[in-house]
TIBAFI-705574 format. One record per residue (C-alpha): residue number from 0; residue in three letters; x, y, z. Coordinates in Angstrom, 2 decimals. Layout:
BEGIN
NUM;ala;X;Y;Z;
...
//
This chain:
BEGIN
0;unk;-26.78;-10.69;9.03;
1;unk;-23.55;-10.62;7.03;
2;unk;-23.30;-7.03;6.09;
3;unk;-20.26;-5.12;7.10;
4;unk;-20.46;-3.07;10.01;
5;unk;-24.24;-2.40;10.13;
6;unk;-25.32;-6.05;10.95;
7;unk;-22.58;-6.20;13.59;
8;unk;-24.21;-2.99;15.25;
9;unk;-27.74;-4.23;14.44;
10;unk;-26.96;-7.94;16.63;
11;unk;-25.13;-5.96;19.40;
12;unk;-22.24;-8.44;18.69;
13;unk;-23.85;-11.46;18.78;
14;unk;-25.12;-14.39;16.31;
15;unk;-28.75;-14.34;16.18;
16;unk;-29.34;-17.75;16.40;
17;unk;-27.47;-19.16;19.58;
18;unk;-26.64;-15.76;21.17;
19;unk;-23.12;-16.33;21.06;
20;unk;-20.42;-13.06;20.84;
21;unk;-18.85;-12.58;17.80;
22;unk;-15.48;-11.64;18.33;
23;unk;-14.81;-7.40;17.71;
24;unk;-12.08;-8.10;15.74;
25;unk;-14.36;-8.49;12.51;
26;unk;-15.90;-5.29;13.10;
27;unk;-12.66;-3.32;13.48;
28;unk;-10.97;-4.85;10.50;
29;unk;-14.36;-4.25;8.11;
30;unk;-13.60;-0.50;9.98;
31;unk;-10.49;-0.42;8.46;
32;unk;-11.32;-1.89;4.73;
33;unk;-13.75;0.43;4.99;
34;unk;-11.05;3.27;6.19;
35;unk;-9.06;2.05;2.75;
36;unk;-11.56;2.20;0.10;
37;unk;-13.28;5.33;1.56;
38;unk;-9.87;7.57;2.16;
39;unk;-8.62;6.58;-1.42;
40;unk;-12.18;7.73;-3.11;
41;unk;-11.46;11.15;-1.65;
42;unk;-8.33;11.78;-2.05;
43;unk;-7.28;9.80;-5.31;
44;unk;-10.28;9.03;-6.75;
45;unk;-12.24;11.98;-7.17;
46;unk;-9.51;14.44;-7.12;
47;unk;-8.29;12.64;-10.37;
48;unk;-5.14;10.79;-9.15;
49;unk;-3.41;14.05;-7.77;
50;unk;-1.37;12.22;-5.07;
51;unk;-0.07;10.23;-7.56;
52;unk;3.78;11.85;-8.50;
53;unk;4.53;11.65;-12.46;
54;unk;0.61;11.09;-13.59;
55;unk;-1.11;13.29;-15.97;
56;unk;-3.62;14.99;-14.12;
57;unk;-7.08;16.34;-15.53;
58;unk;-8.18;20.04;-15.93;
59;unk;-11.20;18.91;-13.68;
60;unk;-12.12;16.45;-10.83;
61;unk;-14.59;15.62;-8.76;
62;unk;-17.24;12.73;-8.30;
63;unk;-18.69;14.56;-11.77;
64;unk;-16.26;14.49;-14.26;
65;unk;-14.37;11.68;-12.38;
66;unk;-16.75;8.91;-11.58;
67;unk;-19.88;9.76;-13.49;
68;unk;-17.97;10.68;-16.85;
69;unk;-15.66;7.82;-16.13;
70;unk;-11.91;8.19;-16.29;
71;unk;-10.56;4.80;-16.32;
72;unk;-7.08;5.16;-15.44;
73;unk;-8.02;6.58;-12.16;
74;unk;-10.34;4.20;-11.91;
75;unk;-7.61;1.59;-12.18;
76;unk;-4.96;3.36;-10.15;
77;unk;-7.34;3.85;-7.26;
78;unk;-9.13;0.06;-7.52;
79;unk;-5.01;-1.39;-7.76;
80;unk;-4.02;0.64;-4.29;
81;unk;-6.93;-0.26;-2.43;
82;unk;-6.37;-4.29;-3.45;
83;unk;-2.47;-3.59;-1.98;
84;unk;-3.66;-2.19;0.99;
85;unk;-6.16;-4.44;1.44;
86;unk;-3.03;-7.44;0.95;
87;unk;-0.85;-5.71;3.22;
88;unk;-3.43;-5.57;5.48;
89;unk;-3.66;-9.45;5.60;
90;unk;-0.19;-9.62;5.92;
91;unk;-0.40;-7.02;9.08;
92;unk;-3.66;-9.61;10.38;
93;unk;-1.56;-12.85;10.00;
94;unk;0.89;-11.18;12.27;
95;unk;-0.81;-9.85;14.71;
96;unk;-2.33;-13.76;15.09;
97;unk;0.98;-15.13;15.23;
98;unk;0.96;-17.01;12.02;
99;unk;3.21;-17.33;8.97;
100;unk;2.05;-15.83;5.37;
101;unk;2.38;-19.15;3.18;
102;unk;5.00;-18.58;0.59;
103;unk;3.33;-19.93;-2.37;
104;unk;0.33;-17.42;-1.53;
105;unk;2.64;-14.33;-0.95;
106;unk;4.70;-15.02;-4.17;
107;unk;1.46;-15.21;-6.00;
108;unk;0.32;-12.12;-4.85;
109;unk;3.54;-9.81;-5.43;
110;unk;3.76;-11.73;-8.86;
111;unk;-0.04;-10.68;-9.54;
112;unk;0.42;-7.13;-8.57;
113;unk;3.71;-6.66;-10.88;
114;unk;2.34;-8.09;-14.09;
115;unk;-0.69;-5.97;-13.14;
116;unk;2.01;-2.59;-13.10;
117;unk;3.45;-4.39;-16.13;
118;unk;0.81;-4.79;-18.31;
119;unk;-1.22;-1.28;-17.54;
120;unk;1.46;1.94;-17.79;
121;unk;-0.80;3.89;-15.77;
122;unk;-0.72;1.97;-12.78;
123;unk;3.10;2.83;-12.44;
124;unk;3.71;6.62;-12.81;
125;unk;7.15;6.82;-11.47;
126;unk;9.03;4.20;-13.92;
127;unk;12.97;3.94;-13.02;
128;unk;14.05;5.22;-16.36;
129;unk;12.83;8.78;-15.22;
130;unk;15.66;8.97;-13.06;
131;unk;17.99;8.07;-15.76;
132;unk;19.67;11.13;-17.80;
133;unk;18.24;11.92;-21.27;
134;unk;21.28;11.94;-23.41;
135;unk;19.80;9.82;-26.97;
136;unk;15.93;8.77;-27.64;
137;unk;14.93;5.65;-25.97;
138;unk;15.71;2.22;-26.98;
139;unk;14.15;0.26;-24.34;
140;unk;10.58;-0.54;-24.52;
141;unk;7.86;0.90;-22.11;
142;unk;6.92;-2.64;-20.90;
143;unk;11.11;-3.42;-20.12;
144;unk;11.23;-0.30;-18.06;
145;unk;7.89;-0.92;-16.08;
146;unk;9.48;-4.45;-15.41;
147;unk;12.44;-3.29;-14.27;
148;unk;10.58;-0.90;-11.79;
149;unk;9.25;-3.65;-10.65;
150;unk;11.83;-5.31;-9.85;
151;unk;13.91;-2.50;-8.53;
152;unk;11.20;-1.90;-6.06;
153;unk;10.85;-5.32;-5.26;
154;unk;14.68;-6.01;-4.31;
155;unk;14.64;-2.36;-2.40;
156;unk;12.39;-3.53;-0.18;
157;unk;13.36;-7.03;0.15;
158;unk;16.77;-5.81;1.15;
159;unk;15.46;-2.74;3.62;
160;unk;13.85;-5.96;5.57;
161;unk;17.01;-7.66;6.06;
162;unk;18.46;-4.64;7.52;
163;unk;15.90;-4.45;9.80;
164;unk;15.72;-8.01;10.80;
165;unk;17.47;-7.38;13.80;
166;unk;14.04;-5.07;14.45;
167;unk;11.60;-7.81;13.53;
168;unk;12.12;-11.10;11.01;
169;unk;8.86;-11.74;10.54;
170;unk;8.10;-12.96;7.07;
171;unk;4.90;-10.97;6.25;
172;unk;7.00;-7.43;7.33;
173;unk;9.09;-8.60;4.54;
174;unk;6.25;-9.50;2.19;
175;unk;4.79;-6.17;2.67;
176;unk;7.69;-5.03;1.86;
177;unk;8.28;-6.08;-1.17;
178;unk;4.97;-5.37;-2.53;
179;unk;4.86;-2.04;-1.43;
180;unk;7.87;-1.74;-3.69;
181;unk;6.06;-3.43;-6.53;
182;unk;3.47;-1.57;-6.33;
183;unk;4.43;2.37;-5.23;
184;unk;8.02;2.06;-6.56;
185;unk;11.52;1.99;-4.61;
186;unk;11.58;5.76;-3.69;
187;unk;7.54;5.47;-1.79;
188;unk;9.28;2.03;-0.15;
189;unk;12.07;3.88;0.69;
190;unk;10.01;6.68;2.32;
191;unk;7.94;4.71;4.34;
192;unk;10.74;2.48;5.28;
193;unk;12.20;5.69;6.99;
194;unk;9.08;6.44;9.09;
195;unk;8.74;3.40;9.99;
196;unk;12.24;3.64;11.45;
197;unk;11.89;7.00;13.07;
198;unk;8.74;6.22;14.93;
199;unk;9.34;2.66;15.97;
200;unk;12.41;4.46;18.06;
201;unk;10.15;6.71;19.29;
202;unk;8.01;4.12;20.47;
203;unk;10.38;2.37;21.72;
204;unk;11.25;5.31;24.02;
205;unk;7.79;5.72;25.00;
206;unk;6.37;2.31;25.77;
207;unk;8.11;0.28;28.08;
208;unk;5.82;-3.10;26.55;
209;unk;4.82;-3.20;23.18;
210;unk;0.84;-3.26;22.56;
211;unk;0.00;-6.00;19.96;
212;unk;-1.86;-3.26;17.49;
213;unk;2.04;-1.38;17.31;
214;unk;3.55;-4.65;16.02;
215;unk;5.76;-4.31;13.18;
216;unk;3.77;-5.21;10.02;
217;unk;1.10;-3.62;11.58;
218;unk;2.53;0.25;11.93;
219;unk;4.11;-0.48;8.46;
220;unk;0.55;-1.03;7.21;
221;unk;-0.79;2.64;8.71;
222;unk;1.94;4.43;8.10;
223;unk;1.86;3.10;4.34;
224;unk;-2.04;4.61;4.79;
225;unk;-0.57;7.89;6.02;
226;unk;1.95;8.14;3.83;
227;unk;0.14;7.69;0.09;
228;unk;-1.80;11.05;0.61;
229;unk;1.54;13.23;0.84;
230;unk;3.05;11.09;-1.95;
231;unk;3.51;13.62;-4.65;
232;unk;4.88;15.49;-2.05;
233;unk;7.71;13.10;-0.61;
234;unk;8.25;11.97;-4.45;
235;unk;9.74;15.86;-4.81;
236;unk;12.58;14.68;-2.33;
237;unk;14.07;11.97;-4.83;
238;unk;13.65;13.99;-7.79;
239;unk;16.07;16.80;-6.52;
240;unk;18.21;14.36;-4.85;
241;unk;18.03;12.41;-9.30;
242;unk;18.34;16.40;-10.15;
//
């Protein structure tokens, strides 16, 4: 009775026991978690990372030489997106129920995802010292640079909350925020930052009241979804803009 999706489907929506409903909500959110793990197998997972900008990709891919024959730093890139979506996602739910994402349990979080991109170099491809000019060998250790990514990305999206708070001041749109910047990287936070922008105005033109689903945190959270496929692609942008 507690497995996702089918046992919903199986009780019609009800407990088994006292015939009471069991709110949709639970199957639309295991819908989505299932949405994030199942998108990510397909298009990072078995295709060997290639959405990922600035990771060295494999002369094959494919469930076979990808998931059988396992390559573990895909493996870890595509188990440490679908935990951030997954968080961001909780973020989006406490919104959309009107509550406040604890600050001790959001700091945790952020903190666990950066030593995470700290600790494994694979799990941060675009490191800010890529952007940087090569004029002498490096100095700076790997580990420095991965922290400072971190960091970088953190502030960036820290910072492109406050200037939209006039939009929405809702903690966990700032939380999400700034892990999406731990986690993807300034220039990703950056991107989706701009989306979000562009199509809240455009919803704003086209709605005259707000549904709850279009909530701020919320559309930040599928257009984050939308946007990690084409990442490779948008990453192009900065690099000529570095160039």
């Amino acid at each position: 009775d507690n497995g996702p999706l089918i046992s919903y489907l199986a009780l019609r929506g009800k407990c088994r026991a006292c015939q009471a409903p069991i709110a949709e909500r639970y199957f639309i959110v295991e819908i989505i978690a299932a949405l994030i793990v199942g998108s990510l197998f397909l298009y990072e997972l078995v295709t060997g990372a290639a959405n990922i900008p600035g990771f060295q990709h494999y002369h094959h891919a494919g469930i076979l030489w990808i998931v059988l024959y396992t390559k573990w730093p895909v493996m870890g890139i595509y188990l440490y997106h679908v935990m951030m979506f997954c968080a961001v996602l909780t973020f989006a739910l406490m919104e959309w129920d009107g509550l406040r994402a604890p600050t001790r349990l959001s700091f945790s979080v952020i903190l666990t995802f950066a030593a995470l991109a700290i600790a494994i170099p694979t799990l941060q491809p675009v490191s800010f010292d890529a952007y940087l000019p090569v004029t002498a060998p490096p100095v700076v250790p790997e580990m420095i640079w991965r922290g400072v990514t971190c960091l970088l990305g953190g502030l960036a999206g820290w910072a492109i909350a406050g200037a939209f708070r006039r939009l929405h001041s809702g903690r966990e749109f700032a939380w999400s925020l700034v892990l999406l910047g731990v986690s993807l990287g300034w220039q990703a936070t950056l991107t989706i930052a701009l989306l979000w922008m562009v199509i809240r105005f455009l919803l704003k033109l086209t709605w005259t009241s707000r549904p709850r689903w279009l909530a701020a945190t919320p559309l930040l959270f599928a257009l984050a979804m939308l946007h990690h496929p084409f990442w490779r692609f948008f990453s192009q942008f900065w690099w000529r803009l570095a160039g």
